[in-house]
C-alpha positions in Angstrom: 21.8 126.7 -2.5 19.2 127.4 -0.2 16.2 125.3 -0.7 13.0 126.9 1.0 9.0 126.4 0.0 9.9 123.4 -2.2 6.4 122.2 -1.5 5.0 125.7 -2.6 7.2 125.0 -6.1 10.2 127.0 -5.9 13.7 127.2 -4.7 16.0 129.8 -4.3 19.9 129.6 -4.9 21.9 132.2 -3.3 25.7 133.4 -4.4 26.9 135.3 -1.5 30.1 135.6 -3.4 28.4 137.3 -6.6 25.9 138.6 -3.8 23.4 137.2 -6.5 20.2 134.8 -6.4 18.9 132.7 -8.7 14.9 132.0 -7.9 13.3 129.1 -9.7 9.6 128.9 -9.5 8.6 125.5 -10.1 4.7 125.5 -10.8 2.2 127.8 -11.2 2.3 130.2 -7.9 2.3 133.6 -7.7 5.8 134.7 -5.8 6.6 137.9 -4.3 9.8 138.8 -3.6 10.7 141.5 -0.5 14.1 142.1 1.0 13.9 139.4 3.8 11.4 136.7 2.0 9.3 135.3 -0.1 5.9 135.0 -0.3 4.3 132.2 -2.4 0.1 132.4 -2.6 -1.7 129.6 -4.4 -5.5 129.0 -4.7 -6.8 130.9 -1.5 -3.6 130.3 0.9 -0.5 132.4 1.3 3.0 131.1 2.4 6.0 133.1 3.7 9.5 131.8 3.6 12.1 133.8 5.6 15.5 134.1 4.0 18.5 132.9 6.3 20.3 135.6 8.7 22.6 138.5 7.1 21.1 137.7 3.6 18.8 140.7 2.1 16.9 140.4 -1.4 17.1 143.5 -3.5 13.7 143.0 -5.6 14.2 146.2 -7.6 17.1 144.4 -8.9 15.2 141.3 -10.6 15.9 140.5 -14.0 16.3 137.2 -16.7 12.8 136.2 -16.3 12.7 133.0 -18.9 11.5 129.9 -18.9 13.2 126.8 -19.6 11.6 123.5 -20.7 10.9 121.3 -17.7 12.5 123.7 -15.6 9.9 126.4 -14.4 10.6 130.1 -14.2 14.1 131.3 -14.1 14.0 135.3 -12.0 17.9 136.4 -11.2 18.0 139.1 -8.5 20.4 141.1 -6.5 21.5 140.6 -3.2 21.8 143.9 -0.7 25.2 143.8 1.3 24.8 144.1 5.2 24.6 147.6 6.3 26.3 149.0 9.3 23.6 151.9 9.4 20.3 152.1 9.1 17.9 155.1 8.5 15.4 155.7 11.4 17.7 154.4 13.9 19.1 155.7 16.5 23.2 155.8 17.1 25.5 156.4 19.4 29.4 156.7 18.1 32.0 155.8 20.7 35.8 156.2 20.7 37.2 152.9 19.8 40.3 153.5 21.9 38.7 154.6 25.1 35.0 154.2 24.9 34.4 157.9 25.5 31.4 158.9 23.8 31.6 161.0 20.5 28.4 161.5 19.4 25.2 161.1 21.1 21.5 159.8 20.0 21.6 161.0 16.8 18.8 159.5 14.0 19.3 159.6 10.4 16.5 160.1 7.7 19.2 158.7 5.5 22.0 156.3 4.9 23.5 157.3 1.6 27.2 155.9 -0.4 29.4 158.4 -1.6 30.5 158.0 -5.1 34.2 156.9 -5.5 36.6 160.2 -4.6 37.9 161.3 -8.6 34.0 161.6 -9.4 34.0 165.3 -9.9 37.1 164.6 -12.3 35.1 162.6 -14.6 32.1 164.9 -15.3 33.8 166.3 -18.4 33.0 162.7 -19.8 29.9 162.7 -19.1 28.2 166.0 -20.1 28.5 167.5 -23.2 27.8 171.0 -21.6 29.7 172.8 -18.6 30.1 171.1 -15.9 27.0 171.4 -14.0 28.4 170.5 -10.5 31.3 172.5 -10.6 30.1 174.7 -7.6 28.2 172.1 -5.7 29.4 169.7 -2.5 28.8 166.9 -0.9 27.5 167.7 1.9 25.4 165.5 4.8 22.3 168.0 6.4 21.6 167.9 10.0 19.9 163.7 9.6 22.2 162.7 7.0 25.0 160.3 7.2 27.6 159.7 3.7 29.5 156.8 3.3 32.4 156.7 1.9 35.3 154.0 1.7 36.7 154.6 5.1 35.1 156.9 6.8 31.8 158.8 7.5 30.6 162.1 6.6 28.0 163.4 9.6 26.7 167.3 9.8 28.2 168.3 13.0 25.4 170.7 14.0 25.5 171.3 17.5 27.7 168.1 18.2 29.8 169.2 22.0 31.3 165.4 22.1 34.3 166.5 19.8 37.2 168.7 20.6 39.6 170.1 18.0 43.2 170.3 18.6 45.5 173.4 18.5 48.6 171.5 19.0 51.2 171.6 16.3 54.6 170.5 15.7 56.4 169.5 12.9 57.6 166.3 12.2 61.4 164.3 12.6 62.4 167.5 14.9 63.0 169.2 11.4 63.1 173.0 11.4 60.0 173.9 8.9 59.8 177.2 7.0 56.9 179.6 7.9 54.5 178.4 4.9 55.2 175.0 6.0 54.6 175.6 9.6 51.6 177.7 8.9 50.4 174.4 6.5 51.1 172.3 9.3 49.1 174.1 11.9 45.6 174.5 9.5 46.0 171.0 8.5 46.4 169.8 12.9 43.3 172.6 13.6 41.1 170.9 11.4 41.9 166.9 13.3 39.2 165.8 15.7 40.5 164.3 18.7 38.4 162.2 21.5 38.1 164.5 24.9 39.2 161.7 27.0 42.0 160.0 25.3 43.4 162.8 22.9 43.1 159.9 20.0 42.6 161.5 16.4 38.5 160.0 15.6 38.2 162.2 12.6 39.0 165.8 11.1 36.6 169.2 9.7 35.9 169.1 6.1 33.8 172.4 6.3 32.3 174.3 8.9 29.4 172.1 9.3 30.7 168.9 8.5 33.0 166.6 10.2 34.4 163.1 9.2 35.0 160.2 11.2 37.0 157.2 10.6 36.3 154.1 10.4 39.3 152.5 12.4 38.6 155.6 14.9 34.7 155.1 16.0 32.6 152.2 17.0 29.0 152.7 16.3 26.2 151.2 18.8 22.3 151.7 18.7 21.2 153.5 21.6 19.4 150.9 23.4 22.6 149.0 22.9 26.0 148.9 24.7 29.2 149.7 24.6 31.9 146.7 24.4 35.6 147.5 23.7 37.0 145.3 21.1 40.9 145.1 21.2 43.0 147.6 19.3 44.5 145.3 16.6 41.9 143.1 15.9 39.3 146.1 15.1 42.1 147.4 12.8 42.6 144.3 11.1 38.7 143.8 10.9 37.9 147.2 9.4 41.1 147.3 7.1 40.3 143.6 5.4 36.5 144.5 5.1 37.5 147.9 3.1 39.6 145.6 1.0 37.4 143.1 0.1 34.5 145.5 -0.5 36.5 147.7 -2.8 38.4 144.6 -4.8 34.3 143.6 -5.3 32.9 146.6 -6.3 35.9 147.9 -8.4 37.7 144.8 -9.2 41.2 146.5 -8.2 43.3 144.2 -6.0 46.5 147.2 -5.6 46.1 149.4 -2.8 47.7 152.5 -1.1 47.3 152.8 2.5 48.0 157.0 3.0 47.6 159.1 6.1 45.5 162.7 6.7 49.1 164.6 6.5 49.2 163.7 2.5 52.0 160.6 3.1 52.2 157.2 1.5 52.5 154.6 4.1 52.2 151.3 2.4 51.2 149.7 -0.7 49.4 146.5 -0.8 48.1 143.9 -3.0 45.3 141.6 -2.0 46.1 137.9 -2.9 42.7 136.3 -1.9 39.7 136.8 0.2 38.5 133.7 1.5 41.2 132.2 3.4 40.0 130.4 6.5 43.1 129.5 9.2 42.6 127.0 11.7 44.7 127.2 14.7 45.8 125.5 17.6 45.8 127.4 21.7 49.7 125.4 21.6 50.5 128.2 18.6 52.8 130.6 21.4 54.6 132.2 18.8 51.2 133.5 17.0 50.1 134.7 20.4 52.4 136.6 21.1 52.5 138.7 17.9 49.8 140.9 18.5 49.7 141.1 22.2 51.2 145.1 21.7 47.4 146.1 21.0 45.9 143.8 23.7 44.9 141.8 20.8 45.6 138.3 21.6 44.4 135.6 19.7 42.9 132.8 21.8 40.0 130.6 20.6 37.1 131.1 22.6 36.3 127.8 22.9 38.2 124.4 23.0 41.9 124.2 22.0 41.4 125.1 18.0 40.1 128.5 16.9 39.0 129.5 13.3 38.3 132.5 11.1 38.1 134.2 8.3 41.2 136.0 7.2 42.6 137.9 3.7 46.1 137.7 2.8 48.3 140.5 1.5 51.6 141.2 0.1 53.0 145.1 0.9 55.5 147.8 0.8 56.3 150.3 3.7 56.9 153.6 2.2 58.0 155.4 5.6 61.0 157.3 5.4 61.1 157.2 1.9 61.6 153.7 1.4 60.2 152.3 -2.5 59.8 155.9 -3.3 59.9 155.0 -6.9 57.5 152.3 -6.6 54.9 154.8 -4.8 55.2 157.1 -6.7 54.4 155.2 -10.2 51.3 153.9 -8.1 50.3 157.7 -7.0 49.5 157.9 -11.4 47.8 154.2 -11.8 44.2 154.4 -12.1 44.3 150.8 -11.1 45.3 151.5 -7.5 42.6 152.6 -5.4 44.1 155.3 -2.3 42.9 154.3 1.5 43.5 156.9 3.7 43.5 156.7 7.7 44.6 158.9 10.2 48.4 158.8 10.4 48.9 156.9 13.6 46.9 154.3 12.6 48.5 153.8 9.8 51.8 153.0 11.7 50.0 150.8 13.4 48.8 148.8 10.3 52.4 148.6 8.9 53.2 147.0 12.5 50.6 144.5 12.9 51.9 144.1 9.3 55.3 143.5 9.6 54.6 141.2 12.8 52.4 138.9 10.9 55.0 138.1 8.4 57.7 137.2 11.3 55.1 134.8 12.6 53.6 133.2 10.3 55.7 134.5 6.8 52.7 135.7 4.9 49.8 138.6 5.9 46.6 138.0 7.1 44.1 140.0 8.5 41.6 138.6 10.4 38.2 139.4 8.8 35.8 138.8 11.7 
């Protein structure tokens, strides 16, 4: 609970699990709610009361207004989740590998979610006429950024930061058939590599749009600054916060991790969200797991570190391993597809499979 303006006769109870808020007005004030306070005015004087750090009303969301003997005015509102972009900002997208710029000063008019990836597939359901989008896209203009589950979706406009690569081989030293070959080289054309380190950031969808990855790009305001975070630990951090936002807003706790080439890498189930792990500097063996991304581990102060951390059962489904198992998932609604760039999901099934011989279970540090 968080108790602000009890003299001014309310209190305010936040859920940051729910991401709800339960506002209580106590006497007879007049309250208005806005994103980052309240604002309580009785007789001729106005208060403000500023909500804590990271938490955001959302007062279109209000609703419940009843009133309960001897307890005031009962108002239940929404809470708006932390937003890594913001309209009217300006952004600069770095390489997370290299720090190479990507793209440069660009301001978006707006910040808009994509809807979940089968949506076209359910239109049928919904209209009793033709489907009405059939010939339409989703499409960002030239100040428009989408969000989807892991990645963005910018207009590439004029963009000169990003390269395309004409290289193409096919995989396992296999000889591939023409059609295959030819398949191969139009899916590598349309990956978007950074000029400096070669590392995949993102691929074409059309002609004017590009998507980036979220495991690929680091995004900075302009008057900000560039600081590389190591390679494991921003994989781990991006990977867990797609899992727990997607097992919240879909209530599906089965994942498959997939690459841009079409393959199944790993399938995973989220066991919990809210694991906190304490651990000592004297821990070697932890250290040492996740030095191969110049990730190590090391509290930043005093001999004990903490944080936040999901845990994870999984399946690697490289060379054809729990086939069976993969592909009854590809057909279950219930399991909700994550797709990264190829390399980087080898790199998740490592940090993987070197969690569980150091500390036998998964975690992924969260923050």
């Amino acid at each position: 609970p968080f108790p602000c303006g009890m003299a001014g006769g309310f209190l305010l109870e936040i859920r940051r699990g729910t991401q709800s808020a339960l506002l209580v007005i106590r006497s007879p004030v007049d309250v208005s709610v806005a994103a980052d306070r309240l604002e309580v005015r009785s007789g001729g004087s106005c208060e403000a009361a500023a909500l804590p750090a990271g938490v955001r009303l959302a007062p279109s969301s209000c609703r419940g207004l009843q009133r309960l003997p001897g307890g005031g005015l009962h108002l239940r509102t929404g809470l708006r989740r932390p937003e890594s972009l913001k309209p009217q900002k300006n952004y600069v997208f770095y390489c997370q590998s290299c720090g190479d710029i990507i793209v440069k000063d660009r301001k978006f008019l707006r910040v808009l979610p994509l809807p979940s990836e089968n949506w076209s597939a359910l239109i049928e359901e919904w209209c009793c006429h033709p489907n009405p989008f059939a010939r339409s896209t989703l499409h960002p203009q030239h100040d428009d950024c989408f969000l989807g589950d892991t990645f963005f979706l910018l207009n590439s406009g004029k963009e000169s930061h990003v390269s395309e690569s004409p290289m193409c081989c096919s995989e396992g030293g296999h000889h591939a058939s023409q059609s295959e070959h030819q398949h191969l080289k139009s899916k590598e054309n349309t990956r978007v590599i950074c000029k400096r380190c070669k590392t995949m950031v993102g691929e074409t969808v059309s002609s004017d749009t590009i998507k980036y990855y979220v495991t690929e790009v680091i995004i900075r305001p302009s008057e900000g600054s560039f600081t590389p975070t190591p390679r494991s630990q921003f994989i781990q951090s991006m990977v867990a916060q797609c899992l727990v936002e997607l097992s919240s807003a879909k209530s599906t706790f089965r994942f498959a991790v997939k690459g841009d080439n079409g393959k199944s890498y790993i399938l995973m189930w989220l066991l919990n969200s809210d694991t906190l792990l304490v651990e000592s500097s004297g821990s070697s063996s932890s250290h040492s797991v996740f030095t191969l991304f110049g990730d190590i581990f090391m509290p930043s102060s005093g001999p004990v570190g903490t944080w936040n951390a999901v845990k994870v059962l999984y399946q690697p489904c490289i060379k054809s391993r729990n086939k069976d198992l993969a592909d009854a998932w590809e057909d279950d609604i219930g399991v909700h597809p994550l797709k990264f760039p190829s390399e980087t999901c080898l790199e998740l099934l490592l940090i993987l499979s070197l969690s569980t011989s150091s500390l036998n279970f998964i975690k992924f540090r969260l923050e």
